[in-house]
N, C-alpha and C positions, 0 to 999 in steps of 0.2 A: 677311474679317478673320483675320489672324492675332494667335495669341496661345498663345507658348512662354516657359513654368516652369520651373524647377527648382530644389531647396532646395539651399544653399552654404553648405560653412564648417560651424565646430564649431557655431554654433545652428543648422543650418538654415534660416537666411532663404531666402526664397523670392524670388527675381530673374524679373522678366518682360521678355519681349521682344516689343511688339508693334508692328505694321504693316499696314499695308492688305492686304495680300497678301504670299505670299513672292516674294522678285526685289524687294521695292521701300523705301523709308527706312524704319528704324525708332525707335522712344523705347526704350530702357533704364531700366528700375524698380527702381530697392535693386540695387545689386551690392554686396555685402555681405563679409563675408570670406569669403578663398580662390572669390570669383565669377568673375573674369576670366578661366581656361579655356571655363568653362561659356559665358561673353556670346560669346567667338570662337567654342565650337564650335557653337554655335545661328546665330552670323552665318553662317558657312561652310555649315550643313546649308542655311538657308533663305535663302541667297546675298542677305543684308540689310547694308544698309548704313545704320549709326546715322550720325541726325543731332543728338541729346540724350540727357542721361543726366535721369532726374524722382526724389527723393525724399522717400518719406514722413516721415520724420523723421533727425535727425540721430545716432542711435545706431549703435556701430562696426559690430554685426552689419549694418547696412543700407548703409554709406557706406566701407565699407574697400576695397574696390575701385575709388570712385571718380578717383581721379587715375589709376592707370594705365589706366582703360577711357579715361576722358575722352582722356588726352595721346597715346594706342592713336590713337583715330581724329577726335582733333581737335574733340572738338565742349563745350560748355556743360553746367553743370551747374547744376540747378533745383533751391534748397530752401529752405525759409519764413527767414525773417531772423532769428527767435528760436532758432533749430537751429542756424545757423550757427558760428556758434563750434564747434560739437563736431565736425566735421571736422580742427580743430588741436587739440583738446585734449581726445580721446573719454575721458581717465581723471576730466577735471572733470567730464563731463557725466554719469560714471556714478555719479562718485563713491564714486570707488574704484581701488583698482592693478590693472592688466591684466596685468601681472607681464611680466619685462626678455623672456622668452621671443616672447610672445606681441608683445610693440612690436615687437621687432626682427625681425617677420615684412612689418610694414605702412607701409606710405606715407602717413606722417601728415602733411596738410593741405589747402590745394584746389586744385581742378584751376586751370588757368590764366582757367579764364571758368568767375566764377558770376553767377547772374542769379537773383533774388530773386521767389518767392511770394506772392499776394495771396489773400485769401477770394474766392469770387467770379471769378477770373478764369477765361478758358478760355486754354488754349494749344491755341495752330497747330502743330501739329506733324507731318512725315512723313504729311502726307495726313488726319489724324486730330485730334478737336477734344477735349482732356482740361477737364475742368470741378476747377476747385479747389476744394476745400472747409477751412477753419482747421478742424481739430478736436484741442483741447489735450485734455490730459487725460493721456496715456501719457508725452509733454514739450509742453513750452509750445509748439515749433512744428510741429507735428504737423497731419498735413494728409492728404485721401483723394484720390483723383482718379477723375472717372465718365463712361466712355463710352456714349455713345446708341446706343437699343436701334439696329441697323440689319437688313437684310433677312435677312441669317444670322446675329444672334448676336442675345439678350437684351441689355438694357442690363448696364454691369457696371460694380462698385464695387472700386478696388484701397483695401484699406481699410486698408494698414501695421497697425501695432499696436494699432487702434482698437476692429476688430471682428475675432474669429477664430469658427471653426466649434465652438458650445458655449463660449463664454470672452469674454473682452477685456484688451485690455493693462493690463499691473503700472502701478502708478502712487506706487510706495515711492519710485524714483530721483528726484534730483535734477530738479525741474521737474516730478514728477508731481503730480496731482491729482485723487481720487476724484469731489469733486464736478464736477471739471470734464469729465473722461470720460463722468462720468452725460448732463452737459447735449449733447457731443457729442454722444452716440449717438442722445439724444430729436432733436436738431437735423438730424444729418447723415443719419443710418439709418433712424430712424423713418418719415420720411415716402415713403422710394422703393417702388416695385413690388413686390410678392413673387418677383417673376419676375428681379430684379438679384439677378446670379453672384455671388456675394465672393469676389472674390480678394485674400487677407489676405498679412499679413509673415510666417507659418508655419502647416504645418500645411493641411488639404488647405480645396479650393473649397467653398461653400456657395451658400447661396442667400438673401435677408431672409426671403423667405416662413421658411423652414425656423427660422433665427433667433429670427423672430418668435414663431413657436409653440413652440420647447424651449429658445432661453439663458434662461439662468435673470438675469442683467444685464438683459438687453435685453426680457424680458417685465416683471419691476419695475419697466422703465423707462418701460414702456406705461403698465402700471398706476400712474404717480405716487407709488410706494412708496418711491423711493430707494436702491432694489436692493443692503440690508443680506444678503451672502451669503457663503457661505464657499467657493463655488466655487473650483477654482482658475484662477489665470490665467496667461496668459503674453507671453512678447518677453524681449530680454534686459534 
């Protein structure tokens, strides 16, 4: 298995690219703003060829890259149907000005093929089977996606803005929701492995186990407390 990072753009979102091995198709995860060098110079190093782009939700930091990655190499772009819209309108979705600087850097709207997210499903993809999961909370169409453990890697959770190492995504914007974040992480998080990677929308890799025992969110969450905390959090 392969599986190359890197954080993009003024927030650092974190964009993956992974594949069965190098030399063979890959899925593209959040190419985000200023991602698209980074998605070529990862194809180029690990001679991958994308056959889909997958997003965890529809926030600019995660989805500003996607038309020209998409229209770059032709392929489909996946994201839940309550996110959608914020690929044509990322200033309703944040609710708020992105300021005339920063539009007229970005290619606002959607690639030429998008294709729609379910709870539940899995995608076929580039050799590789992603499991979907709805998890609202950060925005309404917010979703994780989770690879099975196989013979060289743990299982692993790409968890967007749901779950980060110590934190969880804001949920003040447009479409957030505290209590619904909560019920995510008891639904989606809760129950995996100690031993599934996080790989989040910023910020470095974890682990549940690790989670489990020090976020201060996600331990409340165990405990059925409601995870009243001052922590802070993050995403844009």
């Amino acid at each position: 298995m392969l599986i190359a990072g890197f954080p993009a753009g003024a927030w650092g979102t974190n964009c993956y690219l992974v594949a069965p091995a190098a030399g063979e198709e890959c899925v593209i995860i959040d190419p985000g703003h200023e991602a698209a060098p980074g998605v070529e110079e990862t194809i180029a190093k690990h001679r991958l060829k994308p056959v889909a782009v997958v997003l965890t939700h529809g926030h600019l930091d995660h989805v500003a890259s996607v038309v020209p990655v998409c229209g770059a190499h032709g392929v489909p772009a996946w994201i839940h149907p309550e996110d959608r819209y914020m690929m044509s309108d990322p200033e309703k979705a944040l609710g708020m000005s992105i300021g005339q600087q920063l539009m007229g850097e970005l290619t606002v709207g959607e690639p030429d093929d998008v294709r729609e997210l379910t709870d539940g499903s899995a995608l076929s993809l580039a050799g590789l089977e992603l499991t979907v999961a709805h998890a609202p909370g950060h925005t309404r169409g917010s979703v994780t996606f989770r690879l099975p453990e196989t013979a060289d890697i743990p299982p692993v959770l790409f968890s967007g803005d749901l779950l980060f190492a110590g934190s969880i995504g804001r949920t003040d914007l447009p479409g957030g929701s505290h209590a619904e974040i909560l019920e995510s992480l008891a639904r989606v998080c809760l129950p995996l492995d100690d031993s599934t990677v996080v790989l989040s929308g910023h910020g470095p890799q974890t682990t549940i186990g690790r989670e489990r025992a020090t976020n201060p969110y996600l331990r409340e969450v165990a405990r059925g407390l409601g995870a009243d905390t001052t922590a802070p959090r993050r995403g844009l």
